[in-house]
C-alpha positions as CSV (number, residue, x, y, z in Angstrom):
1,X,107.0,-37.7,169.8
2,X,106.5,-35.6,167.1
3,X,109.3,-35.2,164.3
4,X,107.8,-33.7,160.9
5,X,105.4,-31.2,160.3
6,X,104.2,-31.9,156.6
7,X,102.6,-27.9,155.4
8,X,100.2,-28.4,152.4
9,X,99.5,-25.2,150.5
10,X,98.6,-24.0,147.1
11,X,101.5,-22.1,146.7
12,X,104.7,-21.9,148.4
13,X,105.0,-17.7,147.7
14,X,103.2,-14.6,148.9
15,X,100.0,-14.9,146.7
16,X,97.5,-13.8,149.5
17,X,97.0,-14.1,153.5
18,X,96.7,-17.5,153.5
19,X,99.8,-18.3,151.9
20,X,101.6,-15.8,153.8
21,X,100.5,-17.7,156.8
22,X,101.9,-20.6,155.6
23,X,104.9,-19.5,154.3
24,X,105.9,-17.3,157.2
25,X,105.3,-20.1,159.9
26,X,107.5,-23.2,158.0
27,X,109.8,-20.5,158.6
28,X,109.3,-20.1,162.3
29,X,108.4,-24.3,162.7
30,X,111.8,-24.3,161.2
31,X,114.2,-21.8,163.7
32,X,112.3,-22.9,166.4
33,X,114.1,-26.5,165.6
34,X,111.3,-28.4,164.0
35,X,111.8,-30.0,160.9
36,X,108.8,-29.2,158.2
37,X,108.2,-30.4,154.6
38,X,106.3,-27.7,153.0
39,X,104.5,-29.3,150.0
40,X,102.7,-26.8,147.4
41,X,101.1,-27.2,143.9
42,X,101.5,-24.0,141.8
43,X,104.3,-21.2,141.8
44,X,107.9,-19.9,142.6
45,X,109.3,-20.9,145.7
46,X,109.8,-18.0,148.3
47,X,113.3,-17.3,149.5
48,X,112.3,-17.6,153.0
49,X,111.8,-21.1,152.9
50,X,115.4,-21.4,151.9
51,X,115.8,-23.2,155.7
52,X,118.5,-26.8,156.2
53,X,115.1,-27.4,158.4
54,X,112.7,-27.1,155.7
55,X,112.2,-29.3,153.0
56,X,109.8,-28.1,149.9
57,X,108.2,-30.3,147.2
58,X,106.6,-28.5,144.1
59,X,103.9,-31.0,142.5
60,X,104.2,-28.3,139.3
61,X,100.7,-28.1,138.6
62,X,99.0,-25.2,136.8
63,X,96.5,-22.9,139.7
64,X,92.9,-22.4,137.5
65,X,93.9,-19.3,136.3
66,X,97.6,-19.9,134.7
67,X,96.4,-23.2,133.2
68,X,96.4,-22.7,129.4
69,X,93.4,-25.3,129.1
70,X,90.1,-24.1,130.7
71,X,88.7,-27.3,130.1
72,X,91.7,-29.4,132.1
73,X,91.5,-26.2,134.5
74,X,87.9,-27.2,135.1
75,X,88.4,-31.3,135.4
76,X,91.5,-31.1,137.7
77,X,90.1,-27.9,140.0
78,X,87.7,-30.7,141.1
79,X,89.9,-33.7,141.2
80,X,93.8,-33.9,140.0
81,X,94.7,-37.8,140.0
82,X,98.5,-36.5,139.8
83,X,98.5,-34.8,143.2
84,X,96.5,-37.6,144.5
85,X,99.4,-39.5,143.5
86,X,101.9,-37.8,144.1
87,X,100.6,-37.0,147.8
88,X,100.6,-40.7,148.2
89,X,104.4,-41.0,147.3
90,X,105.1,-37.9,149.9
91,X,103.2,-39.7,152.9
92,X,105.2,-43.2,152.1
93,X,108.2,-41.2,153.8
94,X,106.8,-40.4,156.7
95,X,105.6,-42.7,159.9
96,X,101.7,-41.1,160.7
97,X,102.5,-41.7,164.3
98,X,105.2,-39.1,164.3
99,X,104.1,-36.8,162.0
100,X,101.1,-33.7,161.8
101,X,99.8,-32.3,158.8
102,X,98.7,-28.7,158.3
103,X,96.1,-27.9,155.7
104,X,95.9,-24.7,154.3
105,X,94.9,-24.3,151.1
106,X,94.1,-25.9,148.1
107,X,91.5,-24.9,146.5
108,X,93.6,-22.8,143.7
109,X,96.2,-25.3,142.6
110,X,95.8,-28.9,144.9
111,X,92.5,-29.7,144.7
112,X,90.7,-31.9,147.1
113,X,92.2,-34.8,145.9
114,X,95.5,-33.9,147.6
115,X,93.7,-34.0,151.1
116,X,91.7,-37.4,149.9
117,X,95.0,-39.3,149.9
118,X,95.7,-37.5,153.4
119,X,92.4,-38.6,154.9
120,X,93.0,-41.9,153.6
121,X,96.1,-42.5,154.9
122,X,95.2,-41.6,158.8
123,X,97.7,-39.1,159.5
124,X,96.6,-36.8,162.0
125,X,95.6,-33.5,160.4
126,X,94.9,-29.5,161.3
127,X,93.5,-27.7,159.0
128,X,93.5,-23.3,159.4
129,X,90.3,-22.2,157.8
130,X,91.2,-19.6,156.0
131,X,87.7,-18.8,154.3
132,X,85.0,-20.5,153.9
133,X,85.3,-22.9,151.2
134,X,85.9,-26.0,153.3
135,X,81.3,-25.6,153.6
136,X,80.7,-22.5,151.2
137,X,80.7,-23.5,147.1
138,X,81.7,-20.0,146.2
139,X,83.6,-19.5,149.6
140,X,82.7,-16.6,151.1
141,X,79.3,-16.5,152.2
142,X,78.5,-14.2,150.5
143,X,76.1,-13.3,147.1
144,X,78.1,-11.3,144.5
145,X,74.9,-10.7,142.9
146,X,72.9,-8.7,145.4
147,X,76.1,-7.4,147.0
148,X,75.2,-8.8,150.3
149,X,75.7,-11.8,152.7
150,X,74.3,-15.3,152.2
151,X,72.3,-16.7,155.1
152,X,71.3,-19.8,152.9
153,X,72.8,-23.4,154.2
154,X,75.2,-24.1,152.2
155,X,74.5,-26.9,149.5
156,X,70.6,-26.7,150.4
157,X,68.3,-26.7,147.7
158,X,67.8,-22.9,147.9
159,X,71.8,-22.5,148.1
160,X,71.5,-24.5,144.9
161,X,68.9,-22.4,143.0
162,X,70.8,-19.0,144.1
163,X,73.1,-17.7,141.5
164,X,75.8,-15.7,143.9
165,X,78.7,-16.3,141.8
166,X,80.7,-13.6,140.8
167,X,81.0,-14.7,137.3
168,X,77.6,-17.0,136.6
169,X,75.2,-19.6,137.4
170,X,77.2,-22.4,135.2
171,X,80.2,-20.9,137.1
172,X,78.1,-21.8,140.1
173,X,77.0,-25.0,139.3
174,X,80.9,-26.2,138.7
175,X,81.8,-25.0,142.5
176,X,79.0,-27.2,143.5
177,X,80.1,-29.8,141.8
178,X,83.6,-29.1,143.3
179,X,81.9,-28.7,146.7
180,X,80.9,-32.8,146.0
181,X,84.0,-33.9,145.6
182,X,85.3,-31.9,149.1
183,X,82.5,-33.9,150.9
184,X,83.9,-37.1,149.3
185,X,87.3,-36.1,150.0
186,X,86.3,-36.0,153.7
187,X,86.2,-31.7,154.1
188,X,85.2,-31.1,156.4
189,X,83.7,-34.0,157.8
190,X,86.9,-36.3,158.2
191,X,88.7,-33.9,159.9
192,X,88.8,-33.3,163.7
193,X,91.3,-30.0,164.2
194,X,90.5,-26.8,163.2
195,X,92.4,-23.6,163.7
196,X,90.3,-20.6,163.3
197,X,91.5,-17.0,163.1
198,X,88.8,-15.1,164.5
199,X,85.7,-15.7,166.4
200,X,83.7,-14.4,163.7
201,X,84.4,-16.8,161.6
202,X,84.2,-19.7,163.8
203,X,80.7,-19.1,165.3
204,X,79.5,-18.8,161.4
205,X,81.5,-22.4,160.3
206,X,80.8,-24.0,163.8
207,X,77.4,-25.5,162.8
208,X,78.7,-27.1,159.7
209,X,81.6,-28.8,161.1
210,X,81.7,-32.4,163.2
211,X,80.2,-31.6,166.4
212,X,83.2,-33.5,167.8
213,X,85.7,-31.2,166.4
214,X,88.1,-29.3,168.6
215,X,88.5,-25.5,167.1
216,X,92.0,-23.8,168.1
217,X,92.1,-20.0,168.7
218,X,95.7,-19.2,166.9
219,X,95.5,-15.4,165.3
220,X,97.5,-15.3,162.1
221,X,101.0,-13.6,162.6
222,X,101.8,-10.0,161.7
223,X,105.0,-8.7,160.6
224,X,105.3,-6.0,162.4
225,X,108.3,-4.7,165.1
226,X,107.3,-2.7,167.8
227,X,108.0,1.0,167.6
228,X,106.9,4.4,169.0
229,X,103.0,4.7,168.5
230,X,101.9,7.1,165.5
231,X,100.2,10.3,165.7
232,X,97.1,10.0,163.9
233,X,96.3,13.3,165.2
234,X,99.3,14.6,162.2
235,X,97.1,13.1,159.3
236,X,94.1,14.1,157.7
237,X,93.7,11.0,155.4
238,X,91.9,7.9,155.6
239,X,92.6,4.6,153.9
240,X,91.5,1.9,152.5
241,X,93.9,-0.8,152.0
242,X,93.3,-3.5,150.3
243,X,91.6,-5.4,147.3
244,X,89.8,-2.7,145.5
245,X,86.5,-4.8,144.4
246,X,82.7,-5.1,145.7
247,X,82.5,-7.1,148.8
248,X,85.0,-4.7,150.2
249,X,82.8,-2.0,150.4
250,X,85.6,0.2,148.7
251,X,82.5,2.1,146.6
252,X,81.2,3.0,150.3
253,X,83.8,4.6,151.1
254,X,84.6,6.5,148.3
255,X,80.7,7.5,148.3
256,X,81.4,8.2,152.0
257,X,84.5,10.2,151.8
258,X,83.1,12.6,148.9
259,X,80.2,13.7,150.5
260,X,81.9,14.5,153.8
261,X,85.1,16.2,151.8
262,X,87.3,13.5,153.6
263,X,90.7,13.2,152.1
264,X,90.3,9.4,151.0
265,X,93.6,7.1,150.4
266,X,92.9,3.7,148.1
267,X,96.2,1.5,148.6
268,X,95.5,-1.7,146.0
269,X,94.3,-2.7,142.8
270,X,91.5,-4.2,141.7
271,X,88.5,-4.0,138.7
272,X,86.9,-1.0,140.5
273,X,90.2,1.2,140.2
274,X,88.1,3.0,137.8
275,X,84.6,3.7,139.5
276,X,86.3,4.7,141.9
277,X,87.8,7.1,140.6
278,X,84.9,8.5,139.2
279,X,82.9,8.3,142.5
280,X,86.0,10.5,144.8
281,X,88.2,12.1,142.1
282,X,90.0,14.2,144.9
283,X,90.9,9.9,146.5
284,X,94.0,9.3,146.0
285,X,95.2,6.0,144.9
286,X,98.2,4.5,145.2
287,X,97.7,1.0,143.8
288,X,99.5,-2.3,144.6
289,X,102.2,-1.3,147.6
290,X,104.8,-3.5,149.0
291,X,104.9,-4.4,152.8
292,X,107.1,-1.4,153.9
293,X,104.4,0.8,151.8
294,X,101.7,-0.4,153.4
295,X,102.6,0.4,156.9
296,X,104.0,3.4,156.0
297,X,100.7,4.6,154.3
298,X,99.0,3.3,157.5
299,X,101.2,5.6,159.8
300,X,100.6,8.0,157.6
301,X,96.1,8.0,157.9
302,X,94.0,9.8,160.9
303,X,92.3,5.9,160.8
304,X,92.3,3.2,158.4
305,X,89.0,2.7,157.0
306,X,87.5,-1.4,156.7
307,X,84.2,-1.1,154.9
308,X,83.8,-4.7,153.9
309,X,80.6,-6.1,153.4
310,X,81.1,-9.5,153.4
311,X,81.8,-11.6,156.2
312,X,85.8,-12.2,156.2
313,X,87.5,-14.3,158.6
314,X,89.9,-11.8,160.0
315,X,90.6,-8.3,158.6
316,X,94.4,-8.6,159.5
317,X,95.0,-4.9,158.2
318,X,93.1,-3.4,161.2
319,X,95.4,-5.1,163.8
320,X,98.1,-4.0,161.7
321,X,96.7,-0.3,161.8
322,X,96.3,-0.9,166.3
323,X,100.4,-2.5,166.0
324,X,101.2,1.0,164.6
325,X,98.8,2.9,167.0
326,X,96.2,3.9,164.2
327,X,92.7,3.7,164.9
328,X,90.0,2.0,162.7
329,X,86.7,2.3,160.9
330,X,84.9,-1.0,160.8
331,X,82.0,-2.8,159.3
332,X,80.0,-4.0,162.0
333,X,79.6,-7.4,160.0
334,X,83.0,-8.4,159.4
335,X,85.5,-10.6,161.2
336,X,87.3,-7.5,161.6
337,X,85.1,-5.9,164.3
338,X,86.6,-8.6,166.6
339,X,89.7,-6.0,167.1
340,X,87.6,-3.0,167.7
341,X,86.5,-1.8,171.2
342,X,84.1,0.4,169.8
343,X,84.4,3.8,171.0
344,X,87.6,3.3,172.9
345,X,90.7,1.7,170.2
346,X,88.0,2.5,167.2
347,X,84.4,2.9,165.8
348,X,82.4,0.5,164.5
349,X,79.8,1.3,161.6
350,X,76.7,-0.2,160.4
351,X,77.8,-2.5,157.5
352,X,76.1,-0.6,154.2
353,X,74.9,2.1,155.8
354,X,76.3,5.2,154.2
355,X,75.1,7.6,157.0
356,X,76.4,5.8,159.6
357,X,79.9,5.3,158.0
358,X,80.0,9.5,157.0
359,X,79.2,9.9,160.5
360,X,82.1,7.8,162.0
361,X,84.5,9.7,159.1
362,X,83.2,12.9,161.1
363,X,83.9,12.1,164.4
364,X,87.9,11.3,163.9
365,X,88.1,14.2,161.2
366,X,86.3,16.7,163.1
367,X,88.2,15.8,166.6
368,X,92.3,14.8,165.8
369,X,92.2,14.0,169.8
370,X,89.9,11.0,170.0
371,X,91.9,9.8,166.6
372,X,95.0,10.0,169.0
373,X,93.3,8.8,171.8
374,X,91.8,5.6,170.5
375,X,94.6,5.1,168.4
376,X,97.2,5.1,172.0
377,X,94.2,2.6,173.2
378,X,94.5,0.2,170.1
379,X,98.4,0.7,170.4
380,X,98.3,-0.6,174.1
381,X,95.6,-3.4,173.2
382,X,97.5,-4.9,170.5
383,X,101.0,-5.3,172.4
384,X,99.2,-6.6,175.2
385,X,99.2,-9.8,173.5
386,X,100.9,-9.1,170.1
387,X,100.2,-11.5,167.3
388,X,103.8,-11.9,166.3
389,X,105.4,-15.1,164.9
390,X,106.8,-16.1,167.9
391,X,103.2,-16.5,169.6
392,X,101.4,-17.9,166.6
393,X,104.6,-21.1,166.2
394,X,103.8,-21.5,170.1
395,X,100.2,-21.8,169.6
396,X,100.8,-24.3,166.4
397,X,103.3,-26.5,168.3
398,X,100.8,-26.7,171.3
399,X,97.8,-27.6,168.8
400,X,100.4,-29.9,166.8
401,X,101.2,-32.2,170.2
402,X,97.2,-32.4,170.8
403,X,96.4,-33.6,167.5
404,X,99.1,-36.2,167.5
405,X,98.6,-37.7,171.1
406,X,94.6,-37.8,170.2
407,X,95.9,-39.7,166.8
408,X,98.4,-42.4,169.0
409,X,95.4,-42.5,171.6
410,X,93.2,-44.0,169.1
411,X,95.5,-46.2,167.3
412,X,96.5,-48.0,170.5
C-alpha cells in the first residue's frame, strides 16, 4: 500500500516547466487524498503548496546562479555533501516499502548527490525527464555553437572534443565532469521508471537508458478551462511565445515574418530582445507575460508560431494554442510536432528552412478559413483527451502503484 509520495525538485516555485509540473501535481497528489512531501533545494515556496496534505522541506541551498561563490557554485553543482545528507535524514522517516519517489529536477540547485542517497537507500523511484540532462552534458542535444542539433553519443570521445556549450569549452568540460558524477550517482542507469512527455523525446533518450526500463506516457498538465473555441480567422498576428534566444528559432521567425510583411508578436524575454528588433522592427514585443497574458495573446494570433530548432521534449505552448482552438506553426524537428496533424489542426515546417517557414506564414495569412478550420480541428483534438490535472494525477498514481509493487516484488 502506498502512503507517501516524496517530490524532489530544484525549486518548490514556478521557475520553468519542469517546476511547474511539479508544483502543480503535489497539489493535485494532495486533493486527490494522497499525502506528498515535496522536498526542494533553492527558492520561495509557492502558495499552492500551502496543502494540510503536503509537507515541504527547503534544504536552503544556493541554485548556480544565485550562489555568491562561483567557485563553491562549481564544487557543489557537481556534488553537495549537505543535500546528500540531509536527503539521508528525509528518507529515515519514511518506510521504502510504502513510499514512491518522484525525481524531477536537480540539476540547478540539488545536484546528483541528492538522488545518490536515494539510489542508495532502495526506495522505489520515477523519474520525469524533463530534458535531456539525465545522458546529455549540456542537456539539450543540441550544439549552441553551430546552431544545430547534436547527433554525437553523448560522453563519446567526439562528444568530448565538441565544444557545444553555450558559454565555452572549460564550461563544457565542467558539465562533463558533472555528467561523471550522474553516472556514479546511478542517472540513469540505477533507475528503472521513466515518465516521458512526448514521443519525441523518448525515442531520442530510449537508447541510452537500461534496456529494462519501463517508460510511462503521462503528458504534462495544462492549465487551461475549457471555453468557446477562438476565431483565428479575427487575427492577423502571429506569435511567438516563449524564451527569446537561439535554439528557439525566434531569429527565423522574425526573418520569416519581415519578408512576408506578417504582423509578428514576440511574447518573452530573453538576450536576443534586441536583434530582434532589429531584424522585424514592425514585431511587436510584449516581453515577460503572466499566465492570463499568455493565453490571452494566444487567442488573440491567426496561429502561434514554434520555430525551435533544437529538439525539446514537449512544446507545451502549442497544445495550449489547440486548448484555445488556435492553430500552429511547427518545426518539423521538435517534440512539438507530436501535436500537429499536419495539414488538418496545423502545418508543419522544415526546421531552418526559411522558405518553407514564409510559405506556411502565407497559407494561414493569405486564407483566414483554413486558420479557422484547422484551428476548430486542433480545438476538437485536444479535448478529446485533454491534458488537464485531473488526467495527468491519474496517470501518476497508476505509474506510482507499478513502481511500488515491482519494488515489494523484489524485496520478497
Amino acid at each position: 500500500m502506498m502512503k507517501n509520495i516524496i517530490i524532489v525538485n530544484d525549486y518548490a516555485s514556478v521557475q520553468g516547466g519542469a517546476a511547474q509540473v511539479a508544483v502543480s501535481s503535489a497539489r493535485g497528489l494532495a486533493e486527490a487524498g494522497q499525502q506528498v512531501t515535496y522536498v526542494f533545494g533553492a527558492g520561495n515556496i509557492d502558495t499552492s503548496l500551502h496543502h494540510p496534505n503536503i509537507n515541504v522541506i527547503d534544504f536552503g541551498q544556493y541554485d548556480l546562479l544565485s550562489n555568491p561563490s562561483k567557485l563553491n557554485a562549481a564544487k557543489i553543482g557537481i556534488w553537495n555533501s549537505s543535500v546528500e545528507k540531509q536527503m539521508h535524514a528525509v528518507l529515515d522517516n519514511f518506510d521504502k516499502m510504502e513510499t514512491v519517489i518522484h525525481l524531477h529536477t536537480w540539476v540547478k540547485a540539488l545536484s546528483a548527490s541528492a538522488v545518490a542517497a536515494i539510489v542508495e537507500r532502495g526506495f522505489p523511484v520515477v523519474m520525469t525527464l524533463h530534458d535531456y540532462f539525465s545522458v546529455c552534458p549540456n542537456g539539450g542535444f543540441y550544439n549552441y555553437q553551430t546552431q544545430s542539433p547534436c547527433t554525437l553519443r553523448p560522453m563519446s570521445m567526439a562528444c568530448l572534443a565538441s565544444n557545444c556549450d553555450t558559454r565555452s569549452y572549460p564550461q563544457k568540460l565542467w558539465r562533463v565532469l558533472r555528467q561523471r558524477f550522474y553516472a556514479k550517482a546511478g542517472i540513469p542507469k540505477q533507475i528503472k521508471h521513466f515518465i516521458t512527455v512526448s514521443r519525441f523525446s523518448e525515442n531520442i533518450l530510449r537508447p541510452y537508458l537500461p534496456e529494462d526500463a519501463h517508460c510511462w506516457d503521462i503528458p504534462n498538465p495544462i492549465d487551461i478551462s475549457a471555453s468557446q473555441p477562438a476565431r483565428p480567422d479575427t487575427s492577423e498576428t502571429f506569435s511567438f511565445i516563449g524564451r527569446l534566444s537561439a535554439e528557439k528559432g525566434v531569429t527565423l521567425f522574425a526573418e520569416a515574418s519581415k519578408k512576408t510583411d506578417t504582423a509578428a508578436r514576440f511574447v518573452g524575454s530573453g538576450d536576443l530582445d534586441h536583434l530582434l528588433k532589429e531584424i522585424n522592427p514592425k514585431a511587436t514585443f510584449t516581453g515577460w507575460a503572466d499566465r492570463d497574458n499568455v493565453t490571452a495573446y494566444i487567442k488573440d494570433s491567426r496561429a502561434v508560431v514554434f520555430p525551435s530548432q533544437w529538439y525539446e521534449t514537449q512544446g507545451l505552448v502549442v497544445a495550449e494554442a489547440a486548448a484555445l482552438g488556435v492553430p500552429s506553426i511547427v518545426s518539423d524537428a521538435s517534440a512539438a510536432s507530436d501535436y500537429i496533424v499536419d495539414g488538418e489542426t496545423g502545418l508543419l515546417f522544415e526546421s531552418g528552412n526559411i522558405e518553407s517557414l514564409m510559405q506556411k506564414l502565407k497559407m494561414l495569412m493569405d486564407d483566414p478559413t483554413l486558420a479557422k478550420t484547422m484551428g476548430e480541428r486542433a480545438y476538437e483534438n485536444y479535448w478529446r483527451t485533454p491534458y488537464d490535472i485531473n488526467t495527468h494525477v491519474k496517470g501518476l498514481l497508476k505509474c506510482y502503484q507499478t513502481v511500488l509493487k515491482d519494488k515489494q516484488k523484489v524485496e520478497q
